[in-house]
C-alpha positions, 0 to 999 in steps of 0.5 A: 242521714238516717234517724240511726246512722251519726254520719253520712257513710263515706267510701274507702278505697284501699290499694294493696300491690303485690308482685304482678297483683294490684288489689283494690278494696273498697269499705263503706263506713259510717256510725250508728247511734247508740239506741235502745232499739238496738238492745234486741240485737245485743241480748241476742249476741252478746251475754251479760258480761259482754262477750260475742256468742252464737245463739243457739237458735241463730238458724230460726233468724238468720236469712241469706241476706243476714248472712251476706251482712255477716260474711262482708263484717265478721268473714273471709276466704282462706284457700278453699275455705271460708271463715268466721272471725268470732272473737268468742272466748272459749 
């Protein structure tokens, strides 16, 4: 366990059958520390009263694996189309 995480992370596996379609999923889960390390990440996504935004400059941040984080957290494929759930309040 690491100096961040408050558990040892734990495989879920989930079993969605549909008519001639077995699908499994697999998710990792595990908890982190609250810690003021973090903050940076916070300012950065969150405004002062809590809500989820998109930083303006997210393009001078963002990596190919910051985004592969992103997209297996907040994403999902729909169609030919791939989407972000933002909860932002608009």
């Amino acid at each position: 366990m690491s100096p961040y995480c408050g558990s040892t992370p734990k495989v879920n596996t989930f079993f969605y059958y549909r008519p001639n379609k077995k699908i499994i999923n697999k998710s990792i889960k595990f908890l982190t520390y609250s810690l003021p390390c973090f903050n940076i990440y916070k300012n950065m996504f969150y405004d002062s009263t809590g809500h989820k935004i998109i930083p303006l400059n997210s393009a001078e941040f963002l990596t190919a694996r910051s985004l592969a984080y992103w997209v297996m957290d907040d994403g999902y494929k729909s169609g030919k189309g791939f989407f972000f759930l933002l909860n932002l309040l608009l």
